[in-house]
C-alpha positions, 0 to 999 in steps of 0.5 A: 500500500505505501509503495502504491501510494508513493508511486500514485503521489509520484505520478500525479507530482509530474502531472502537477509539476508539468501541468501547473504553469511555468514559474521562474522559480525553477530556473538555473540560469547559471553555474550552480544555480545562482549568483552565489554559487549555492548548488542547491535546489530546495523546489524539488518535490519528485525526486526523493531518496525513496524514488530515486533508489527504487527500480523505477528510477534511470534513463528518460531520454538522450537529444541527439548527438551534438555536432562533431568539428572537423571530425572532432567529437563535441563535449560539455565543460559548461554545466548544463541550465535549466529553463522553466519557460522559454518562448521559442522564436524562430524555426519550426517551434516558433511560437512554442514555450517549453521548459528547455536545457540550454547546452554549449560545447567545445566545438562552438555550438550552443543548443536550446533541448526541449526538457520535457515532451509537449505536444507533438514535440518529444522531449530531447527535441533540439528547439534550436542551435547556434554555431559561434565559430570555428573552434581551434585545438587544445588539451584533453584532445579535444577542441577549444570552443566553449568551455566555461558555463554560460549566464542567462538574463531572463529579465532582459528583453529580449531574454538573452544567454551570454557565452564566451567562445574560443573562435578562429574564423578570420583571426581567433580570438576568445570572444563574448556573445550575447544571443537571444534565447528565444532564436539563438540568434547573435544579438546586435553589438556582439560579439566582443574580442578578448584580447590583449589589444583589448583588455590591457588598456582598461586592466586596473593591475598592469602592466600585464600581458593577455597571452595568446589565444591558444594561452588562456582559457576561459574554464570558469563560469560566467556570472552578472552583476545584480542590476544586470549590467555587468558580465564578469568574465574569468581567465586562467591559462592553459598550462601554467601559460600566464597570467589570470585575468577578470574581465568586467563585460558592460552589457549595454543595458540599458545604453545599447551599446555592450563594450569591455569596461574593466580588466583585472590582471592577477599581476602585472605580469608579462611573461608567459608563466603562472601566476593567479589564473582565474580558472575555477570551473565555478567562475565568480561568485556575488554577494548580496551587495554585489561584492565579487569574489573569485579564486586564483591559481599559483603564481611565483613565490612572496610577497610581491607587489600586487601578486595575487596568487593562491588567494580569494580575491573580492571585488568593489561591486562597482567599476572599474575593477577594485580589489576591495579584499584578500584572503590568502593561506598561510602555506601559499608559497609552499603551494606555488612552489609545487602548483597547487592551486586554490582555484582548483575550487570555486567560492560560495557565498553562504547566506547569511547566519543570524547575528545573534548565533556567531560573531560570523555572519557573512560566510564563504566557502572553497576548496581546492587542489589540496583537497581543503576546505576554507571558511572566510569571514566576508567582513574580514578577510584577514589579507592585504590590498598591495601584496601578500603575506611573508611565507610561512613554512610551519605555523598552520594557525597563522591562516586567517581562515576559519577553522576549528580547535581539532589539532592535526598531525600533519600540521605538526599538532596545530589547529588549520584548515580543514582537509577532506581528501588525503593524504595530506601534502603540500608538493604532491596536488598537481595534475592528476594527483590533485585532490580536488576540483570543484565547487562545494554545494550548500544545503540547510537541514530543517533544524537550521543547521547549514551543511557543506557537500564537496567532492574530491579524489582521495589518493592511496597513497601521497606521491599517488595518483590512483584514486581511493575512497573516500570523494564525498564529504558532507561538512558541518557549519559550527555556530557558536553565540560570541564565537566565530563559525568553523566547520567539521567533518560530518560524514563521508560517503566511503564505498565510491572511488572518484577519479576526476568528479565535477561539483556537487548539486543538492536537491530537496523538498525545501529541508526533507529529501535532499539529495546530493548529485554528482557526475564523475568523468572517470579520466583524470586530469592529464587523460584524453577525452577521445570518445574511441578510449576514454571511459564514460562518465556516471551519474551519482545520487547520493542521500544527503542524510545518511551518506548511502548511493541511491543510484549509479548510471551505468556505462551506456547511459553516458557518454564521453564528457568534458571535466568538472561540471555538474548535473541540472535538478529540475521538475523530477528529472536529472540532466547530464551534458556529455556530448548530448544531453540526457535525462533521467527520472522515474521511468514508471512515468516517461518522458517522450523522447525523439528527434524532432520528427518524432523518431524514436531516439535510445532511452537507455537502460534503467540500472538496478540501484544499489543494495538498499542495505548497503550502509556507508559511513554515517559520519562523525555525528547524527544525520542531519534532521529532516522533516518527511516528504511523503504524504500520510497514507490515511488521506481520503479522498486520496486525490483531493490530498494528493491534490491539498498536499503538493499545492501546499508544498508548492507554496512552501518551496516558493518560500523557501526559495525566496525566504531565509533557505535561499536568499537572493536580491530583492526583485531579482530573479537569475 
C-alpha cells in the first residue's frame, strides 16, 4: 500500500509539476544555480531518496548527438541550465514555450533541448542551435570552443544567454556573445574580442600581458552583476601559460551599446608563466551587495607587489575593477612552489547566519587542489590590498581562515584548515594527483543547521595518483553565540572511488529529501577525452542524510564528457551534458523522447540501484534532521490530498526559495 501510494503521489507530482504553469522559480540560469554559487535546489518535490533508489528510477531520454568539428567529437565543460519557460522564436517551434536545457560545447555550438515532451514535440527535441565559430585545438584532445558555463538574463528583453567562445574564423580570438534565447540568434553589438589589444588598456593591475589565444582559457563560469549590467568574465591559462585575468563585460543595458569596461590582471605580469589564473570551473561568485569574489591559481613565490596568487580575491561591486579584499593561506608559497592551486575550487557565498548565533555572519566557502576546505569571514578577510603575506613554512594557525580547535598531525599538532581528501601534502596536488576540483554545494537541514557537500579524489597513497575512497564529504557549519563559525567533518560517503568528479548539486523538498548529485568523468586530469578510449562518465545520487548511493548510471547511459561540471535538478528529472544531453527520472512515468520528427531516439537502460542495505559511513555525528516528504497514507479522498498536499508544498518551496533557505536580491530573479 505505501509503495502504491508513493508511486500514485509520484505520478500525479509530474502531472502537477508539468501541468501547473511555468514559474521562474525553477530556473538555473547559471553555474550552480545562482549568483552565489549555492548548488542547491530546495523546489524539488519528485525526486526523493525513496524514488530515486527504487527500480523505477534511470534513463528518460538522450537529444541527439551534438555536432562533431572537423571530425572532432563535441563535449560539455559548461554545466548544463535549466529553463522553466522559454518562448521559442524562430524555426519550426516558433511560437512554442517549453521548459528547455540550454547546452554549449567545445566545438562552438550552443543548443536550446526541449526538457520535457509537449505536444507533438518529444522531449530531447533540439528547439534550436547556434554555431559561434570555428573552434581551434587544445588539451584533453579535444577542441577549444566553449568551455566555461554560460549566464542567462531572463529579465532582459529580449531574454538573452551570454557565452564566451574560443573562435578562429578570420583571426581567433576568445570572444563574448550575447544571443537571444528565444532564436539563438547573435544579438546586435556582439560579439566582443578578448584580447590583449583589448583588455590591457582598461586592466586596473598592469602592466600585464593577455597571452595568446591558444594561452588562456576561459574554464570558469560566467556570472552578472545584480542590476544586470555587468558580465564578469574569468581567465586562467592553459598550462601554467600566464597570467589570470577578470574581465568586467558592460552589457549595454540599458545604453545599447555592450563594450569591455574593466580588466583585472592577477599581476602585472608579462611573461608567459603562472601566476593567479582565474580558472575555477565555478567562475565568480556575488554577494548580496554585489561584492565579487573569485579564486586564483599559483603564481611565483612572496610577497610581491600586487601578486595575487593562491588567494580569494573580492571585488568593489562597482567599476572599474577594485580589489576591495584578500584572503590568502598561510602555506601559499609552499603551494606555488609545487602548483597547487586554490582555484582548483570555486567560492560560495553562504547566506547569511543570524547575528545573534556567531560573531560570523557573512560566510564563504572553497576548496581546492589540496583537497581543503576554507571558511572566510566576508567582513574580514584577514589579507592585504598591495601584496601578500611573508611565507610561512610551519605555523598552520597563522591562516586567517576559519577553522576549528581539532589539532592535526600533519600540521605538526596545530589547529588549520580543514582537509577532506588525503593524504595530506603540500608538493604532491598537481595534475592528476590533485585532490580536488570543484565547487562545494550548500544545503540547510530543517533544524537550521547549514551543511557543506564537496567532492574530491582521495589518493592511496601521497606521491599517488590512483584514486581511493573516500570523494564525498558532507561538512558541518559550527555556530557558536560570541564565537566565530568553523566547520567539521560530518560524514563521508566511503564505498565510491572518484577519479576526476565535477561539483556537487543538492536537491530537496525545501529541508526533507535532499539529495546530493554528482557526475564523475572517470579520466583524470592529464587523460584524453577521445570518445574511441576514454571511459564514460556516471551519474551519482547520493542521500544527503545518511551518506548511502541511491543510484549509479551505468556505462551506456553516458557518454564521453568534458571535466568538472555538474548535473541540472529540475521538475523530477536529472540532466547530464556529455556530448548530448540526457535525462533521467522515474521511468514508471516517461518522458517522450525523439528527434524532432518524432523518431524514436535510445532511452537507455534503467540500472538496478544499489543494495538498499548497503550502509556507508554515517559520519562523525547524527544525520542531519529532516522533516518527511511523503504524504500520510490515511488521506481520503486520496486525490483531493494528493491534490491539498503538493499545492501546499508548492507554496512552501516558493518560500523557501525566496525566504531565509535561499536568499537572493530583492526583485531579482537569475
Amino acid at each position: 500500500m505505501q509503495r502504491s501510494f508513493l508511486r500514485w503521489v509520484t505520478a500525479f507530482a509530474v502531472l502537477f509539476a508539468n501541468g501547473a504553469g511555468a514559474d521562474p522559480a525553477f530556473d538555473h540560469p547559471m553555474f550552480h544555480g545562482n549568483r552565489q554559487r549555492t548548488g542547491w535546489n530546495p523546489l524539488e518535490t519528485i525526486l526523493t531518496p525513496a524514488s530515486v533508489s527504487s527500480r523505477d528510477f534511470g534513463k528518460l531520454w538522450d537529444s541527439p548527438a551534438f555536432d562533431w568539428s572537423n571530425g572532432v567529437a563535441p563535449h560539455m565543460y559548461a554545466a548544463p541550465l535549466y529553463l522553466d519557460d522559454l518562448a521559442i522564436t524562430r524555426g519550426p517551434y516558433a511560437g512554442g514555450r517549453f521548459g528547455a536545457v540550454i547546452a554549449a560545447t567545445s566545438n562552438d555550438f550552443v543548443y536550446a533541448v526541449n526538457a520535457f515532451a509537449k505536444g507533438s514535440v518529444p522531449a530531447g527535441a533540439i528547439l534550436w542551435k547556434r554555431r559561434l565559430g570555428q573552434p581551434s585545438g587544445g588539451p584533453d584532445g579535444v577542441l577549444l570552443g566553449v568551455l566555461g558555463t554560460p549566464a542567462v538574463d531572463t529579465l532582459a528583453s529580449p531574454p538573452r544567454l551570454y557565452v564566451a567562445a574560443d573562435v578562429a574564423d578570420a583571426t581567433r580570438s576568445w570572444r563574448v556573445f550575447a544571443l537571444d534565447l528565444g532564436s539563438g540568434n547573435v544579438l546586435a553589438g556582439w560579439p566582443l574580442e578578448i584580447s590583449d589589444a583589448t583588455v590591457s588598456p582598461i586592466n586596473e593591475n598592469g602592466p600585464a600581458q593577455f597571452q595568446r589565444t591558444g594561452k588562456m582559457s576561459q574554464r570558469g563560469a560566467l556570472n552578472l552583476s545584480l542590476d544586470r549590467t555587468v558580465l564578469y568574465v574569468p581567465f586562467g591559462s592553459y598550462i601554467d601559460g600566464g597570467a589570470g585575468w577578470l574581465v568586467a563585460v558592460d552589457t549595454g543595458l540599458p545604453s545599447g551599446f555592450p563594450r569591455l569596461a574593466s580588466a583585472f590582471s592577477g599581476a602585472p605580469w608579462m611573461d608567459p608563466d603562472a601566476n593567479a589564473g582565474m580558472w575555477s570551473a565555478g567562475g565568480a561568485a556575488l554577494d548580496a551587495n554585489g561584492v565579487v569574489y573569485i579564486t586564483t591559481g599559483n603564481g611565483p613565490k612572496g610577497p610581491l607587489d600586487r601578486n595575487w596568487g593562491n588567494s580569494i580575491l573580492a571585488f568593489a561591486p562597482s567599476l572599474p575593477l577594485r580589489l576591495q579584499a584578500t584572503y590568502t593561506p598561510w602555506n601559499h608559497c609552499q603551494l606555488d612552489g609545487y602548483d597547487v592551486d586554490m582555484a582548483g575550487g570555486g567560492p560560495v557565498v553562504l547566506p547569511d547566519l543570524d547575528r545573534g548565533t556567531t560573531l560570523t555572519p557573512h560566510l564563504l566557502a572553497s576548496g581546492g587542489k589540496q583537497g581543503n576546505a576554507y571558511l572566510i569571514d566576508r567582513d574580514n578577510m584577514g589579507g592585504r590590498l598591495d601584496h601578500r603575506p611573508g611565507c610561512n613554512l610551519t605555523y598552520s594557525a597563522a591562516d586567517r581562515s576559519l577553522f576549528g580547535p581539532e589539532l592535526y598531525s600533519h600540521y605538526g599538532n596545530l589547529p588549520g584548515p580543514l582537509n577532506l581528501f588525503g593524504p595530506y601534502s603540500e608538493e604532491y596536488n598537481d595534475i592528476s594527483l590533485a585532490k580536488a576540483r570543484s565547487t562545494p554545494a550548500f544545503y540547510r537541514a530543517a533544524d537550521e543547521t547549514p551543511y557543506l557537500f564537496f567532492t574530491g579524489s582521495t589518493k592511496k597513497c601521497v606521491s599517488c595518483a590512483d584514486p581511493a575512497s573516500p570523494g564525498v564529504a558532507r561538512v558541518k557549519l559550527i555556530a557558536a553565540t560570541g564565537q566565530p563559525a568553523y566547520l567539521a567533518l560530518d560524514a563521508y560517503e566511503n564505498t565510491l572511488v572518484l577519479t576526476n568528479p565535477g561539483s556537487p548539486v543538492v536537491s530537496s523538498n525545501g529541508p526533507a529529501d535532499p539529495i546530493a548529485w554528482l557526475v564523475d568523468t572517470n579520466v583524470d586530469r592529464a587523460a584524453s577525452l577521445d570518445p574511441a578510449t576514454a571511459a564514460h562518465a556516471t551519474l551519482y545520487a547520493i542521500d544527503a542524510l545518511t551518506m548511502r548511493v541511491l543510484f549509479a548510471s551505468t556505462s551506456d547511459q553516458l557518454h564521453v564528457g568534458g571535466k568538472y561540471y555538474h548535473p541540472v535538478v529540475a521538475r523530477g528529472a536529472v540532466f547530464v551534458g556529455t556530448d548530448r544531453i540526457s535525462a533521467f527520472g522515474l521511468t514508471s512515468h516517461p518522458v517522450d523522447a525523439g528527434t524532432p520528427d518524432g523518431g524514436a531516439m535510445d532511452g537507455g537502460t534503467a540500472a538496478a540501484p544499489p543494495d538498499a542495505g548497503t550502509s556507508s559511513n554515517a559520519g562523525t555525528t547524527g544525520a542531519p534532521a529532516a522533516r518527511s516528504g511523503c504524504a500520510s497514507t490515511g488521506a481520503s479522498p486520496l486525490w483531493i490530498a494528493g491534490l491539498g498536499f503538493l499545492g501546499w508544498l508548492r507554496r512552501r518551496n516558493r518560500r523557501v526559495l525566496r525566504g531565509k533557505w535561499l536568499p537572493e536580491p530583492a526583485g531579482d530573479r537569475t
